[in-house]
C-alpha positions as CSV (number, residue, x, y, z in Angstrom):
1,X,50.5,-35.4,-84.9
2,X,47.8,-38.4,-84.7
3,X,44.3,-37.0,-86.3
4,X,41.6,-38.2,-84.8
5,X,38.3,-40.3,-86.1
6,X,35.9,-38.3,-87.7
7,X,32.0,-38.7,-88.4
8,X,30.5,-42.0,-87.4
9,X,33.2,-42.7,-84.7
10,X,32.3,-40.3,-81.6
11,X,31.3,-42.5,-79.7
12,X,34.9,-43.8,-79.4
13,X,35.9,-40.3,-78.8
14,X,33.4,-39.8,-75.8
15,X,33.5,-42.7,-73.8
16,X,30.6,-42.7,-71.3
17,X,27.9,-44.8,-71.0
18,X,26.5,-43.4,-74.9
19,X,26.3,-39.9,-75.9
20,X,22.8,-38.4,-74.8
21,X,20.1,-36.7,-76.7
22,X,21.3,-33.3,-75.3
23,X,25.1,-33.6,-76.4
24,X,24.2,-35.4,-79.4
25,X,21.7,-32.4,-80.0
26,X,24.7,-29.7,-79.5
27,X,27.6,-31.7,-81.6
28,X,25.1,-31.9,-84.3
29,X,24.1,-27.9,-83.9
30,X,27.4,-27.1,-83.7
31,X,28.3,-28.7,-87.0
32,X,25.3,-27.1,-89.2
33,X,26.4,-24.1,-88.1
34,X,29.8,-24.6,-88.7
35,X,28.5,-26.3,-92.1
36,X,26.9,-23.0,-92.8
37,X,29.0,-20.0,-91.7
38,X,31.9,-21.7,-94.0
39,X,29.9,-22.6,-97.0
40,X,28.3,-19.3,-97.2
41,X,29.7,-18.8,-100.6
42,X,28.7,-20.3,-104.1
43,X,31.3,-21.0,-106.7
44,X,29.6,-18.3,-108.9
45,X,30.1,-16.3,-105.8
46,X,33.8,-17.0,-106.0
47,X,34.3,-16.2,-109.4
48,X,33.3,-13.1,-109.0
49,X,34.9,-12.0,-106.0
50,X,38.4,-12.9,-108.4
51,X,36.8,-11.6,-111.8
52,X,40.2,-10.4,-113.1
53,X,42.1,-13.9,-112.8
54,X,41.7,-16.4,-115.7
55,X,39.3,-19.1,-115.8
56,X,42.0,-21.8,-114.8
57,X,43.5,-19.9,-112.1
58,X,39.5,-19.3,-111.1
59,X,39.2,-23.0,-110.8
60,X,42.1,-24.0,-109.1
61,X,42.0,-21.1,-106.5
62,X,38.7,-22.4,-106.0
63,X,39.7,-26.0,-105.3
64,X,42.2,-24.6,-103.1
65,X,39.8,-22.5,-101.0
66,X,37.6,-26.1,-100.8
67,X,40.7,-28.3,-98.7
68,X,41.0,-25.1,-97.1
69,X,37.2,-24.9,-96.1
70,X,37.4,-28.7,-95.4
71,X,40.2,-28.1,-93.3
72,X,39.0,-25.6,-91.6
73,X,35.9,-27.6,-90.7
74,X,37.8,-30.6,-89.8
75,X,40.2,-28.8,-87.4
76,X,37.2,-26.9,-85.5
77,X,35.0,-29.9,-85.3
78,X,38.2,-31.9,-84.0
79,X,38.8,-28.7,-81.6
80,X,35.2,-28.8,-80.2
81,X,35.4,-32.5,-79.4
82,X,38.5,-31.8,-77.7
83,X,37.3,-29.0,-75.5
84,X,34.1,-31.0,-74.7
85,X,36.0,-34.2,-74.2
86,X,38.3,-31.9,-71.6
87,X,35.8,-29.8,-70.1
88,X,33.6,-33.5,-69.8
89,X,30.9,-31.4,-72.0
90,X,29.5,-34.7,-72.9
91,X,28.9,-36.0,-69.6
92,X,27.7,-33.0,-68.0
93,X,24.5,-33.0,-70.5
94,X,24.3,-36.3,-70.0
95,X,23.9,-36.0,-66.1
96,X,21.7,-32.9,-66.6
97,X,19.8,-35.3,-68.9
98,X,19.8,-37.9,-66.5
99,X,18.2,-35.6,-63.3
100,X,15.7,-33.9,-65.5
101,X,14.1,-37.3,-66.6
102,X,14.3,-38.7,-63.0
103,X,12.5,-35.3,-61.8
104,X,9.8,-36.2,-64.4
105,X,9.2,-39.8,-63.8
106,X,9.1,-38.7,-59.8
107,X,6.4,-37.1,-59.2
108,X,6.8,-36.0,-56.1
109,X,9.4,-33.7,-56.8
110,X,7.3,-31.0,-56.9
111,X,5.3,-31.5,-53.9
112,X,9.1,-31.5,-52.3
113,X,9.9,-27.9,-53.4
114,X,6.4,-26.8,-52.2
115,X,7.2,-28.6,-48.9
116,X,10.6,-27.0,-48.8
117,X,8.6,-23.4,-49.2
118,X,6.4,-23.9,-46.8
119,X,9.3,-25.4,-44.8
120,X,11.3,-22.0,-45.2
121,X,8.2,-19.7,-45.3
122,X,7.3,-21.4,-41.5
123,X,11.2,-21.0,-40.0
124,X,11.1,-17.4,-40.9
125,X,7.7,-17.1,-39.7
126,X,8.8,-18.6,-36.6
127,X,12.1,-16.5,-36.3
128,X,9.7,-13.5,-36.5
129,X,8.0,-14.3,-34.0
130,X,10.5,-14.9,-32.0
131,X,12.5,-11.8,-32.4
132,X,8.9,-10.2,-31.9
133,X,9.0,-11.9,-28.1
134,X,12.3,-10.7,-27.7
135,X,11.1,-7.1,-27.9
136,X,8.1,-7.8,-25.9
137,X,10.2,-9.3,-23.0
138,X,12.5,-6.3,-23.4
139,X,9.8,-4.0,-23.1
140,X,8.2,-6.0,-20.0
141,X,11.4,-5.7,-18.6
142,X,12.0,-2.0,-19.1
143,X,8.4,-1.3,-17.7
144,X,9.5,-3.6,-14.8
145,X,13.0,-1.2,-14.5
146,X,10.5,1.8,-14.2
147,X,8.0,0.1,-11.8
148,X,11.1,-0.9,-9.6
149,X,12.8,3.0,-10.0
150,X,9.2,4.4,-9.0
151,X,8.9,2.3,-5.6
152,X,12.4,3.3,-4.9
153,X,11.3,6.5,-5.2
154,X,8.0,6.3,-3.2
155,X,9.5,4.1,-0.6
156,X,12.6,7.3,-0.3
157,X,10.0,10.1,-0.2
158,X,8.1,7.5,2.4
159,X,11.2,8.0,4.1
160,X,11.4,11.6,3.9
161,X,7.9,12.1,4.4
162,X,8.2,9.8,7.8
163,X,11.3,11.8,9.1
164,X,9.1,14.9,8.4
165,X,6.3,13.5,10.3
166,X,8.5,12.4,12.7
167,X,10.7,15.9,12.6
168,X,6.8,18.0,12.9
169,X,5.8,15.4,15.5
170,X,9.1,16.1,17.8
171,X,8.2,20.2,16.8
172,X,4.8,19.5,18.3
173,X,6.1,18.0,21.4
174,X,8.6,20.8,22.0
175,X,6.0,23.1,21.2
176,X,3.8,21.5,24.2
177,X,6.5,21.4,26.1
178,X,7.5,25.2,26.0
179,X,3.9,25.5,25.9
180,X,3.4,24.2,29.3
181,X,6.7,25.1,30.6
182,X,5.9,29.0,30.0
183,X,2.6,29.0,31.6
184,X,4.2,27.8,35.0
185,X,4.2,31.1,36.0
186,X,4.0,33.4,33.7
187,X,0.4,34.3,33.8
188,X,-1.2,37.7,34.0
């Protein structure tokens, strides 16, 4: 198994354009707090913890649990780098990097997301209204329904009332008619 180059060469292990403030920031975050969750103990510390063992065995248990601590640090910093180096950590926070200080020098970006508010804020104002003269036209068109059923209606009992007229008019004339037709001779 190869081992890779430690401190001082990564930028040979990320090879963009130069590693940015932001990933620069994180690898070196990373690595105090690795620094410092791993070196949390003092030799005195150590001694202790194995108070029964002799002095020598102290001393070389304690070298031992130093390569193991520097291995251990070397194998999760060379893990890190590998998972940013796959997941392209490094030149994500560079891109991110790259738009937040293009959105700073332009300084118009702003005025474009208050212009793409007021963009949105008039469409829906505009599909509100329109859904509003939907309804409208739907009511003027029911009213017009109820207009049109009502002069059916008037024009039918028109119809009615002019066969009555028509039905009291023809009584009327048969009424004369008797009328005139009983008084032919029939008078006393």
């Amino acid at each position: 198994m190869e081992k890779t180059p430690k401190q001082g060469s990564n930028a040979s292990l990320f090879p963009s354009t130069g590693i940015g403030s932001r990933f620069s920031n994180l690898n070196k975050s990373f690595k105090y707090s690795l620094r410092s969750l791993l070196t949390s103990c003092s030799k005195e510390e150590f001694y202790k913890a194995f108070s029964s063992f002799s002095n020598t065995e102290k001393e070389l248990l304690h070298r031992l649990f130093l390569q193991v601590i520097t291995s251990l640090h070397e194998n999760l910093e060379d893990g890190f780098e590998t998972v940013c180096l796959q997941t392209q950590a490094g030149a994500t926070l560079d891109a991110v990097e790259e738009i937040v200080e293009e959105q700073d020098l332009d300084v118009l970006f702003s005025d474009r997301s208050n212009i793409m508010d007021v963009a949105e804020n008039l469409s829906m104002a505009k599909k509100n209204e329109i859904q509003h003269l939907k309804h409208m036209v739907q009511l003027g068109e029911e009213h017009n329904q109820m207009l049109r059923t009502r002069l059916q209606l008037l024009r039918e009992g028109n119809q009615v009332l002019s066969g009555a007229s028509q039905a009291v008019e023809k009584f009327k004339s048969m009424n004369v008619n008797y009328g005139a037709n009983s008084g032919d001779g029939h008078d006393v």
